[in-house]
Structure formats: structure tokens, C-alpha cells
C-alpha positions as CSV (number, residue, x, y, z in Angstrom):
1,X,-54.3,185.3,-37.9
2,X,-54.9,183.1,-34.9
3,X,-53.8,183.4,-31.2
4,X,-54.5,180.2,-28.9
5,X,-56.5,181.5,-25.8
6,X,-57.1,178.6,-23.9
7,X,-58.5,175.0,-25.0
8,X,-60.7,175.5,-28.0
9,X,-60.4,179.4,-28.1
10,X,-58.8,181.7,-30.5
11,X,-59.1,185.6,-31.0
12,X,-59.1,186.6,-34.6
13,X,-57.9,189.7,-36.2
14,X,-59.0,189.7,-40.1
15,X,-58.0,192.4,-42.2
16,X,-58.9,192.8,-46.3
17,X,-58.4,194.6,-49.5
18,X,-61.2,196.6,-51.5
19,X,-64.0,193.9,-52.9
20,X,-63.8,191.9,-49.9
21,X,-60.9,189.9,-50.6
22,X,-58.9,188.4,-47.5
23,X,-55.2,189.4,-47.1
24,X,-54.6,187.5,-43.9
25,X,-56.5,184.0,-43.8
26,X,-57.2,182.1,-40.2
27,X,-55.6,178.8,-40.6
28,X,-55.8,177.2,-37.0
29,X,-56.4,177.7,-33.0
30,X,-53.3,176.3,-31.1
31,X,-54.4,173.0,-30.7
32,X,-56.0,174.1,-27.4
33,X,-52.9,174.1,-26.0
34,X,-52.9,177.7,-24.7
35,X,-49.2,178.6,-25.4
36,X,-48.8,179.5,-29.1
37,X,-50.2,181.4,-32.2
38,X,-50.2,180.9,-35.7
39,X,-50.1,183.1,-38.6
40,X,-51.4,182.3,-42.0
41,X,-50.1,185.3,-44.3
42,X,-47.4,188.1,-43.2
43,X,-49.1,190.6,-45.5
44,X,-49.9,193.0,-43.2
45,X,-47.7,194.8,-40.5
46,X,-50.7,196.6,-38.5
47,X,-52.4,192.3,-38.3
48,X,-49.4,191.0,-37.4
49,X,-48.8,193.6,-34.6
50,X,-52.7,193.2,-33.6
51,X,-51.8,189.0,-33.3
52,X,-48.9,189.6,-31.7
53,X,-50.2,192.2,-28.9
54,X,-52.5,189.7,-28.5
55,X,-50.3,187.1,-27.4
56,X,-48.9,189.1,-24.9
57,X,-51.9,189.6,-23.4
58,X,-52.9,185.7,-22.9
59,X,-49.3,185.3,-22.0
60,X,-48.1,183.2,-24.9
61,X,-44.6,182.0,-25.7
62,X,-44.7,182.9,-29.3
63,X,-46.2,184.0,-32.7
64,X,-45.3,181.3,-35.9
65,X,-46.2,182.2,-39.0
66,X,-46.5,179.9,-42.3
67,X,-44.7,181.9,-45.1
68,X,-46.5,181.3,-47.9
69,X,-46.2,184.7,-49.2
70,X,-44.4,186.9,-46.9
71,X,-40.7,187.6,-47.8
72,X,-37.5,187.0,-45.2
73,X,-37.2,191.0,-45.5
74,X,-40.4,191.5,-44.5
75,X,-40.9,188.3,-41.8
76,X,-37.7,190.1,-40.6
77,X,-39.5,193.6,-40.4
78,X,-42.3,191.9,-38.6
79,X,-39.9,190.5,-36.2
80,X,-39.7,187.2,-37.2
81,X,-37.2,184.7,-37.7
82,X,-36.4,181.6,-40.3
83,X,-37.1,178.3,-39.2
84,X,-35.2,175.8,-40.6
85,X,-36.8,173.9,-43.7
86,X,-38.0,170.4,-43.1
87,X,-36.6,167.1,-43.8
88,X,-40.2,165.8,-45.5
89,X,-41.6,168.0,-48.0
90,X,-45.3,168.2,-47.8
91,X,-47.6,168.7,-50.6
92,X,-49.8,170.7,-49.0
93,X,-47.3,172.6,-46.7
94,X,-45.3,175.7,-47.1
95,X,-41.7,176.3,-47.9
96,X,-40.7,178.1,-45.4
97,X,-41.5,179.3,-41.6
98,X,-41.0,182.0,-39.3
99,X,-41.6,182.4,-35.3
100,X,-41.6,185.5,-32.7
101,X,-40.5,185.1,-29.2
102,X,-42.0,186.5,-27.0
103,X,-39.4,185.8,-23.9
104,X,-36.7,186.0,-23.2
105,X,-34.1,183.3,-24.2
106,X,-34.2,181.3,-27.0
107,X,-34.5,177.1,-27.6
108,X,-32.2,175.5,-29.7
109,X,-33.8,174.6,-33.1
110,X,-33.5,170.5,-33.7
111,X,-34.2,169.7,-37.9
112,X,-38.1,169.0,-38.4
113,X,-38.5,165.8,-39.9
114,X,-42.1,164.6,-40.1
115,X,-43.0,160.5,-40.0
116,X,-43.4,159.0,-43.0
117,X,-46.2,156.2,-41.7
118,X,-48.6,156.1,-38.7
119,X,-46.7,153.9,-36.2
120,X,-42.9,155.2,-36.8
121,X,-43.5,158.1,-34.2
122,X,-41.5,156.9,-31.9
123,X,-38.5,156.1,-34.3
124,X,-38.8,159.2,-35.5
125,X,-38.8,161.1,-32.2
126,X,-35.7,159.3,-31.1
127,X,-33.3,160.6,-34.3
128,X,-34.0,163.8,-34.3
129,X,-33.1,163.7,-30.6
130,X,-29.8,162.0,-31.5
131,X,-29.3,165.3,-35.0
132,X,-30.5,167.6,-32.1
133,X,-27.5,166.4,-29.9
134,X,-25.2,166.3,-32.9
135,X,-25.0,162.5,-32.1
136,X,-26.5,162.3,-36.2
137,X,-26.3,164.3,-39.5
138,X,-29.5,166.0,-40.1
139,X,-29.3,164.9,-43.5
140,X,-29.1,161.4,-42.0
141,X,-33.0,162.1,-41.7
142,X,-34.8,160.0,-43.7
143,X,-37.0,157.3,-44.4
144,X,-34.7,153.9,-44.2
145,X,-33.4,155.5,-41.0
146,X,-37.4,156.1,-40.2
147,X,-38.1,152.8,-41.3
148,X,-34.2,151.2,-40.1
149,X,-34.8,152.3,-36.2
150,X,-38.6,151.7,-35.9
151,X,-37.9,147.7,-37.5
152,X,-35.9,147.5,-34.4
153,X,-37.9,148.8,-31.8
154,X,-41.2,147.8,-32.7
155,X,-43.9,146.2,-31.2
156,X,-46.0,145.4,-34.2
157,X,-46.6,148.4,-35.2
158,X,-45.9,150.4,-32.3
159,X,-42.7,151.3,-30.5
160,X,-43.4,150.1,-26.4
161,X,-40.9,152.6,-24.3
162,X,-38.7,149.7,-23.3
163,X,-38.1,148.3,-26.8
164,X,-37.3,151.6,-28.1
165,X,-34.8,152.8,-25.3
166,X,-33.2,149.3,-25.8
167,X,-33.2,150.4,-30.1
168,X,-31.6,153.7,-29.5
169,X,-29.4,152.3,-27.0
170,X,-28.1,149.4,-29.6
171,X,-27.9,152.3,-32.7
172,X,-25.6,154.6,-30.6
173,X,-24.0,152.9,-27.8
174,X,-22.2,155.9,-26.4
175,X,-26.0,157.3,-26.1
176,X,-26.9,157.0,-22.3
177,X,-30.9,155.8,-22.4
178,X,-33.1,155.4,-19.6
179,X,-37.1,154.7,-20.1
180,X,-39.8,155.5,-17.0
181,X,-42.9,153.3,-17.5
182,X,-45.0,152.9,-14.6
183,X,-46.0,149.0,-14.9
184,X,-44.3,146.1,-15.3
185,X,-47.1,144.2,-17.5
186,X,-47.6,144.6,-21.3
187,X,-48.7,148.1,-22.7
188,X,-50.4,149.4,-25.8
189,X,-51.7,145.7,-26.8
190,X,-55.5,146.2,-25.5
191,X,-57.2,146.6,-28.7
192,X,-55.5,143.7,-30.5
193,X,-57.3,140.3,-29.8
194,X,-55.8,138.1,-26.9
195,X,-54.2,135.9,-29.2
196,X,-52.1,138.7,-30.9
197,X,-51.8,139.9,-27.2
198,X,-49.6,137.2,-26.1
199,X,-46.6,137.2,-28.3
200,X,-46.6,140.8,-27.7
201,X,-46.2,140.8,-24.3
202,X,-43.6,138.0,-24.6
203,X,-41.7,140.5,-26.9
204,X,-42.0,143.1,-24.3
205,X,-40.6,140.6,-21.8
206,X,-37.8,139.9,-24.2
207,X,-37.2,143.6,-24.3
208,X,-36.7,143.8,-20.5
209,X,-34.2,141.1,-20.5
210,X,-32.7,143.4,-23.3
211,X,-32.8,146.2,-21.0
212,X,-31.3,144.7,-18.0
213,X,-28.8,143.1,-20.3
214,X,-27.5,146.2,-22.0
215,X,-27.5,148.8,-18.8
216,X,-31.0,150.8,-20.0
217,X,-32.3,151.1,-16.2
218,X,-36.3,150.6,-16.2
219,X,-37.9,153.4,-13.8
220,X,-41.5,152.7,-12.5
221,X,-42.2,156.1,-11.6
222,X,-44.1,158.6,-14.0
223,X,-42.0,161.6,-15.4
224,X,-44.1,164.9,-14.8
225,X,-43.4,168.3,-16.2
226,X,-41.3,169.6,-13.8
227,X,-39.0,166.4,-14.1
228,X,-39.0,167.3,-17.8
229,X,-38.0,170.4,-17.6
230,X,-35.6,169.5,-15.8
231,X,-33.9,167.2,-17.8
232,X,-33.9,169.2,-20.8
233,X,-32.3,171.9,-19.0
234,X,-29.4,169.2,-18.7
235,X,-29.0,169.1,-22.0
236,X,-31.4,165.9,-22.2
237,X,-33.8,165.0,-24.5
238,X,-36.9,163.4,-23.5
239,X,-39.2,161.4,-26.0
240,X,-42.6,161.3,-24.4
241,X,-45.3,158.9,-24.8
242,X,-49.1,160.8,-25.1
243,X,-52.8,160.5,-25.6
244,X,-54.2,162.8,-28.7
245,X,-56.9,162.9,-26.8
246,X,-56.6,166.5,-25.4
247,X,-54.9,167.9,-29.2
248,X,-57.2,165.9,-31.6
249,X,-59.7,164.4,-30.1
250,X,-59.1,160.4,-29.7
251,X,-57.1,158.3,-27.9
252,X,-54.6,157.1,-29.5
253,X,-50.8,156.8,-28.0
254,X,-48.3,158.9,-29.9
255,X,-44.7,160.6,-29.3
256,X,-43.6,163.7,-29.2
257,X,-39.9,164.8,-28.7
258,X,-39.2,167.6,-25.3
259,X,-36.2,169.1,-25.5
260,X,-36.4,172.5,-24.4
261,X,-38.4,175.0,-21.8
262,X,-39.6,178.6,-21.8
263,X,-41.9,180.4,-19.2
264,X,-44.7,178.2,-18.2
265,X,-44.1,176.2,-21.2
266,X,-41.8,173.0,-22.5
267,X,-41.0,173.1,-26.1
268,X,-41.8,169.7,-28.1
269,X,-41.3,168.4,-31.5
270,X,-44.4,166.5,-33.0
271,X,-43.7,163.8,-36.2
272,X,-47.1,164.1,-36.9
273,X,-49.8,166.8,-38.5
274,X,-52.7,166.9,-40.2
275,X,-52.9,168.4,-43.6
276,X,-56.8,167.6,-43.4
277,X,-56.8,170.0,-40.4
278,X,-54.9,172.7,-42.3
279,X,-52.1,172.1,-40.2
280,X,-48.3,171.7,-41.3
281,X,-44.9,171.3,-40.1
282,X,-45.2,175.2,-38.8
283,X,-48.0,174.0,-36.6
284,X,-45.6,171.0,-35.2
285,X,-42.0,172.4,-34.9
286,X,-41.1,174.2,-31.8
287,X,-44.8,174.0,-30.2
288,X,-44.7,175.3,-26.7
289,X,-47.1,173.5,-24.4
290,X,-48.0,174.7,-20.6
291,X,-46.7,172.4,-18.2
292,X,-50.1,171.4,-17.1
293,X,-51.2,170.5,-20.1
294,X,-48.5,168.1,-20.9
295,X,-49.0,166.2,-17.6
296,X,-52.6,165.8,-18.7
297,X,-51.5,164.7,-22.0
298,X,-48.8,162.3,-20.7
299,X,-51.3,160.0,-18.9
300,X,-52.5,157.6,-21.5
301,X,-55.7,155.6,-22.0
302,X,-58.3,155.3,-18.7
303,X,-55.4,153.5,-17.0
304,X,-53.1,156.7,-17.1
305,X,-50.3,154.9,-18.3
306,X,-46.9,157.1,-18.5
307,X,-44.1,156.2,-20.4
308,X,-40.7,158.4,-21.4
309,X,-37.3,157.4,-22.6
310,X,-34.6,159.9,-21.6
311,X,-31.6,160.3,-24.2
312,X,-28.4,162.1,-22.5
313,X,-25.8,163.9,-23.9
314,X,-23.4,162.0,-26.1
């Protein structure tokens, strides 16, 4: 069992059977992020409890465990609930899920679906926003929707923030869409060459024209936490452009869904994990992360671009 204790820490509680052999196995530290734990086995009601006191003590919104062997009877003894299986299946991941608030309150569960490629983040990010609302079928979830959406917001290969709010707006009309990006020049084309920099940026003009054209308004000011929070407490879902810098160590832009908030903490939904890490869906799906933290992780390369796309309710 693991308990995120700050960035990079983790207190571990390790319990075993006669011979040595482990029954609870350490699968990750909370991706530095300070706000959740993880636990690998619900074998043992005494770990679980020691994990779980633990939290408490650093503060932490909740306990998720992978269920790889534990039982919904005994999850449920434990004080856990189901998540909601995933849209992908992954080879390496488990079945099923369970989580432990510890607040009060509770965040509405959207369908975890994973990306399918590197780059369809952002398409990704942006339906299950729309199955979250109940704008889409959850079983609508898959990869020529992926694929369908990103082919129409894409920047070759990634999804700028104006392109994609001018996508989701053109899927779902009724769907108001606004997108915050604090310049009005090209974004995420610096590491191409300057020849494949230009037609970029002419498609990103073309998007603004798109934008202005079809009512998505353009907002040059950066979206911080608190403006986050309180969207999503307006029923609003915000799809939020980050550096994995802080969570994985490079910097690389990426999306992550917002939609809800807890003490201290806003609740994302990340398309992407890392089965070389050990992680899985568990580790992505309802992941509380302290407002601070996702103000630092919102500011991306050395420029500190900001980006966000704000999906209203239907």
C-alpha cells in the first residue's frame, strides 16, 4: 500500500504471510501530487486501515485501490466503493477498482476511457466531457469517435485549444465552448522545423477565423485553479492543457479533463498511463490534485503557456 505524502514521497505499510511472501504489494507514490493513495491488494483489513489512517493524517482526499484480488464484499467491508469499469481494456490493468473518500461529498463519476494513440489526448478529453454531461452515450466511447473528433481538431498530431473548441463546438452545436489561451501566435509547433512551422500556424489562423465565425469566444487570459473550480462547480467541464513535467518528468503538453472539486483538491480525468510505470486506469480515474499543483502544471513549456477549453452544460 502506498499513500502520496508530498512530491516524491510515499509512506509504506507492508504486511506478509509465513515464508516471507507479500500479501499487500506497493504499486505506486501518487504521482507526487500530494492528494491521493493507492492500493495494490485489499487482502488485509488491519493494511488497509493502516493506509487509510495514514491519509488522514497528510490530509488526503482519498484511498483507490486496484482490485486485483479483493472481492466487492470485502472492498465493501473495507469501505470502499466500485468504480465503474473502463471503456479500454488494458492488458496489463485490472478488472475492476475501488476508492475511499475521505470527505465529505462525493464527485460524479464520468466513464474512463483511456487514448488509444499518443496525440488523441485532447479528443479524448473532450467526449468524455460531452458522456459526463449526458450530451453522449458512454458506449459511444471508442476509437473512431477517438480517432473521428481528433481528425477534426488536429494540428498534425496535436489538438491546439482553438482548433479543438471549434471541433467540439461543430460535433455538438448545442454544446456552449469557450477556449482561454494566453497568445495570439502559434502554439505547440517549436520543435517541428520552421518549414513544417508555417502551415501550422496558418491552420491555427484558420481555426481563429473558425472561431470567430461559429461564436467560440477566444479568452487571452490564463484559467487558474480557483477559476476551475469554479466552473466545475457550474456544472462545467474544463479540458486543460499541461506539462508532464511535474507528474513524469518531461515536457511534453498533454490534457487532462476537470470536472469536479473536493477540499483543497480538483478532480481530473487523465487519457493517459503508463503500464511501464505500473500504473493503470485506477491510477488515472478520479485523481484529485491540490490546487497548487495544478497551476504549476497548467503553465507549459519555459514560456508558461496556458490553454483550457470550457464545455458548458448542454
Amino acid at each position: 500500500m502506498t499513500a502520496g505524502a508530498g512530491l516524491g514521497a510515499a509512506a509504506v505499510v507492508t504486511s506478509g504471510l509465513p515464508g516471507g511472501r507479500p500479501v499487500l504489494i506497493v504499486v505506486a507514490v501518487a504521482a507526487g501530487l500530494a492528494t491521493f493513495a493507492v492500493i495494490a491488494l485489499l487482502a488485509w483489513r488491519g493494511g488497509v486501515e493502516a493506509v487509510v489512517a495514514h491519509a488522514r493524517c497528510q490530509k488526503l482526499a482519498q484511498v483507490e485501490g486496484e482490485g486485483w484480488t479483493a472481492t466487492p464484499e470485502q472492498a465493501a467491508a473495507a469501505g470502499f466503493t466500485p468504480l465503474c469499469p473502463p471503456g479500454t481494456r488494458e492488458q496489463a490493468g485490472p478488472e475492476t477498482g475501488y476508492v475511499r473518500r475521505l470527505h465529505d461529498g462525493a464527485v460524479a463519476e464520468p466513464p474512463y476511457y483511456g487514448q488509444t494513440t499518443p496525440f488523441t489526448c485532447g479528443a479524448v478529453t473532450a467526449l468524455v466531457a460531452q458522456a459526463h454531461a449526458g450530451a453522449l452515450e458512454p458506449a459511444a466511447l471508442d476509437r473512431r469517435a477517438e480517432l473521428t473528433l481528433w481528425r477534426e481538431a488536429t494540428n498534425f498530431p496535436v489538438c491546439e485549444p482553438v482548433g479543438l473548441g471549434v471541433a467540439v463546438r461543430r460535433a455538438r452545436p448545442a454544446c456552449p465552448v469557450a477556449v482561454h489561451l494566453d497568445t495570439d501566435g502559434p502554439v505547440l509547433v517549436d520543435h517541428h522545423p520552421q518549414s513544417e512551422q508555417e502551415w501550422r500556424a496558418d491552420l491555427q489562423r484558420m481555426s481563429r477565423e473558425d472561431a470567430a465565425r461559429t461564436g467560440v469566444p477566444v479568452d487571452p487570459r490564463p484559467l487558474t485553479a480557483g477559476e476551475i473550480r469554479e466552473a466545475v462547480g457550474r456544472g462545467e467541464r474544463v479540458l486543460l492543457l499541461v506539462s508532464l513535467a511535474r507528474m513524469q518528468g518531461f515536457d511534453v503538453p498533454h490534457r487532462v479533463l476537470c470536472h469536479g472539486a473536493v477540499p483543497g483538491a480538483l478532480v481530473i480525468e487523465d487519457p493517459w498511463t503508463g503500464a511501464e510505470r505500473g500504473e493503470s486506469w485506477v491510477d488515472a480515474h478520479l485523481l484529485p490534485v491540490a490546487d497548487a499543483e495544478l497551476d504549476a502544471m497548467s503553465a507549459f513549456s519555459a514560456d508558461g503557456l496556458h490553454g483550457a477549453v470550457i464545455l458548458g452544460r448542454p
